[in-house]
C-alpha positions in Angstrom: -122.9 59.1 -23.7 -120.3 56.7 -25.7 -120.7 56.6 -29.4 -118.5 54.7 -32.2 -115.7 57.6 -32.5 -115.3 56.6 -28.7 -115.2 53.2 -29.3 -113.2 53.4 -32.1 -110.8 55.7 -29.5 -110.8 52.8 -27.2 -110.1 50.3 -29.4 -106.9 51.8 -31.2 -105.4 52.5 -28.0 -106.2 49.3 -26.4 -105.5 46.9 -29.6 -104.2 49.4 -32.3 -100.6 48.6 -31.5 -100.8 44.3 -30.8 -103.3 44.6 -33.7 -101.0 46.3 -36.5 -98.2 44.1 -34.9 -99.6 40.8 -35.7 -101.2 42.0 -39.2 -97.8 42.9 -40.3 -96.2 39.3 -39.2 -98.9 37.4 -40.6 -99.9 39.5 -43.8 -95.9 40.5 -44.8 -97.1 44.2 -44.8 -95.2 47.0 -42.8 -96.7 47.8 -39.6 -97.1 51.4 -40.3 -99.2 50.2 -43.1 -101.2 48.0 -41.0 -101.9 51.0 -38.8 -103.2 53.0 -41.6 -105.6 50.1 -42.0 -107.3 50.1 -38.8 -109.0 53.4 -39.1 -110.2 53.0 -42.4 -111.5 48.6 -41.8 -112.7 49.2 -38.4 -115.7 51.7 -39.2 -116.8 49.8 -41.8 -117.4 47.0 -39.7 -119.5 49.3 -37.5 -121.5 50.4 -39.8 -122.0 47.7 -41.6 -123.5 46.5 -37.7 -125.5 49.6 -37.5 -127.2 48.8 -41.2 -128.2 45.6 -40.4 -129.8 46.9 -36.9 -132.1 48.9 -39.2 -132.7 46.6 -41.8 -133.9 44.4 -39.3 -135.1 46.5 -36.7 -136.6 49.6 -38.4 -137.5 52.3 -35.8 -138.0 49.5 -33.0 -135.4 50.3 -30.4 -135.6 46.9 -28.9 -135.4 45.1 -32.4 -132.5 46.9 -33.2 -130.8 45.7 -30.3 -131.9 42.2 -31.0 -130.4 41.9 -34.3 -127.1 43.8 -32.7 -127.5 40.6 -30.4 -127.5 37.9 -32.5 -124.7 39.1 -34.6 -122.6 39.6 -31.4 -123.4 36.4 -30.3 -123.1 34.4 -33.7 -119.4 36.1 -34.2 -118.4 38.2 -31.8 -116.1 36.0 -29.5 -114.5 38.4 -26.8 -112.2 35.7 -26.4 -110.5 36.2 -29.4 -108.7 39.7 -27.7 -106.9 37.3 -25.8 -105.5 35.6 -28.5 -105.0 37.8 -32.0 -102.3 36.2 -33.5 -104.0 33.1 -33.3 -106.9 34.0 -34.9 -104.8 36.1 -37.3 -102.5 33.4 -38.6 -105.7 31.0 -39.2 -107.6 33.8 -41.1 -104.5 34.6 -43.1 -104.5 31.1 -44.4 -108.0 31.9 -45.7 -108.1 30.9 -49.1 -111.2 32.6 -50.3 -111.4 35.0 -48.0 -115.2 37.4 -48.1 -114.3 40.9 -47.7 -118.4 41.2 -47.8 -118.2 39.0 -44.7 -121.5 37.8 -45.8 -124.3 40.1 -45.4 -122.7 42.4 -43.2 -121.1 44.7 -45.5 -122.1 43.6 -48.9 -120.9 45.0 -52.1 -119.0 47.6 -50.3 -116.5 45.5 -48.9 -115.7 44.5 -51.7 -115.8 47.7 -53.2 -113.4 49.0 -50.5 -111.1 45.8 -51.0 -110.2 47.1 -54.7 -109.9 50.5 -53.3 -107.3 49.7 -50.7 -105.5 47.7 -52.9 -104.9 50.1 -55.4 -104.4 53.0 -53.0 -101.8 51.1 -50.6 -100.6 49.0 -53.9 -101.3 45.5 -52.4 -103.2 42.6 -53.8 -106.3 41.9 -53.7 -106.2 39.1 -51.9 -104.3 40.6 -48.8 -106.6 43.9 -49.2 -109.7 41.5 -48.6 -107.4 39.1 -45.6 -107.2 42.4 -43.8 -110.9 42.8 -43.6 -111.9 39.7 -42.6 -109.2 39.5 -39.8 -110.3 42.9 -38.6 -113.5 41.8 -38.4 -113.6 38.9 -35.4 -111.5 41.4 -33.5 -114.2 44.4 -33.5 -117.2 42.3 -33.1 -115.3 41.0 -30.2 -114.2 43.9 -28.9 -118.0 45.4 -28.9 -119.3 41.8 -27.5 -116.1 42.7 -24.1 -117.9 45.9 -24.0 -121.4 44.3 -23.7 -120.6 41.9 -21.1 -118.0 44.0 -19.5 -119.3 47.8 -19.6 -123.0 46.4 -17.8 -124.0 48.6 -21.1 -126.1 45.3 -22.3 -127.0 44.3 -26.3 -129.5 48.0 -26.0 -126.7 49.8 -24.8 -124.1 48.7 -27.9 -127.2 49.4 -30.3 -127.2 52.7 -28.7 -123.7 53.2 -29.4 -123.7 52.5 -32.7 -126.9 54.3 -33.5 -125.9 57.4 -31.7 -122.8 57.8 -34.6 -125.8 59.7 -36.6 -123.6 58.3 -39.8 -125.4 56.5 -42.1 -122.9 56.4 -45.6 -119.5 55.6 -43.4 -119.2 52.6 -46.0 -119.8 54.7 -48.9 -117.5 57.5 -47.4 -114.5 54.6 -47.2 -114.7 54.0 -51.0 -115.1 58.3 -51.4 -112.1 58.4 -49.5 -110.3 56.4 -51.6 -111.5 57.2 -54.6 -110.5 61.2 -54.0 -108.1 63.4 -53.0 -107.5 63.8 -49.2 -108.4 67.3 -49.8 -111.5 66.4 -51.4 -112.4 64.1 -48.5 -111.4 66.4 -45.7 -114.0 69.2 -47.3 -116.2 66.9 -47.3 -116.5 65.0 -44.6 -114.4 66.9 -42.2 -116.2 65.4 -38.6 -117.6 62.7 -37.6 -116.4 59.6 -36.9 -114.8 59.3 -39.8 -113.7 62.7 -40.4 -111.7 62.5 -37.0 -110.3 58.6 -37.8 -109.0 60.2 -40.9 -107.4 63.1 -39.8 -105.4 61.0 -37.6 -104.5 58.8 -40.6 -103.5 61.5 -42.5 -100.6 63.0 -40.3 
């Protein structure tokens, strides 16, 4: 069974490249940089998904994958994959741009904004652009795979539940915050653990 590292495999090699391409061109960041991003956004994103499956689903499979539903269908345009930069050079003009996008991620994106900024000495500002332009690309990347895969809205809450990762979010600021030695120890599989590692080389 597919879970988010798979995903997450599918979607670098798929978008990584375009993705990092048209970040670069519209944030005035090197590419390489934009790369680094990509692992590091893009879980967050999931699990900020996953968290509000089960804050609004509980233990109820087909809840869950309601409220997977409705966020999928409220922002995740598969459409968009057809048309990045677009959607890239109209975020970027984003003059208030929510890293929290709303209640998806919360403090932590926030949180994770300052970190990337400081760790990859940008501003603020760009740190949070790069979140919120990440963002309509994953959501519509897992609403393809819905339609697509004949995997359904149960089958995506499926994949994201199966990650068995509740603290990615938290993990993102701890990787930040500490030494890649301290984070490899620590979290040293998992989705992250193997995003990371590729990161790191």
């Amino acid at each position: 069974m597919h879970d988010m590292t798979d995903f997450m495999d599918e979607f670098l090699k798929t978008y990584g490249l375009e993705v990092s391409q048209q970040l670069s061109s519209h944030l005035d960041i090197k590419q390489d940089t934009a790369l680094k991003m990509l692992p590091i956004i893009a879980p967050m994103i999931l699990s900020g998904l996953k968290r509000q499956a089960e804050q609004h689903g509980g233990s109820d499979e087909k809840a869950r994958a309601t409220r997977v539903n409705h966020i999928l269908n409220k922002y995740g345009d598969a459409s968009v994959l057809d048309h990045i930069g677009e959607e890239f050079e109209y975020r970027a003009q984003d003059t208030h741009p929510d890293p929290q996008l709303g209640g998806l991620l919360g403090d932590s994106g926030t949180q994770a904004a300052d970190m990337i900024s400081r760790q990859f000495n940008m501003d603020t500002s760009t740190a949070m652009k790069l979140i919120i332009m990440l963002a309509p690309v994953i959501l519509g990347a897992l609403t393809n795979k819905r339609d697509t895969g004949g995997i359904g809205s149960r089958g995506i809450a499926s994949l994201i539940d199966k990650d068995g990762d509740d603290q990615i979010l938290d993990d993102v600021i701890g990787f930040l915050l500490n030494s890649r030695k301290q984070m490899n120890s620590k979290k040293g599989s998992g989705l992250l653990g193997n995003l990371l590692s590729e990161l790191m080389k």
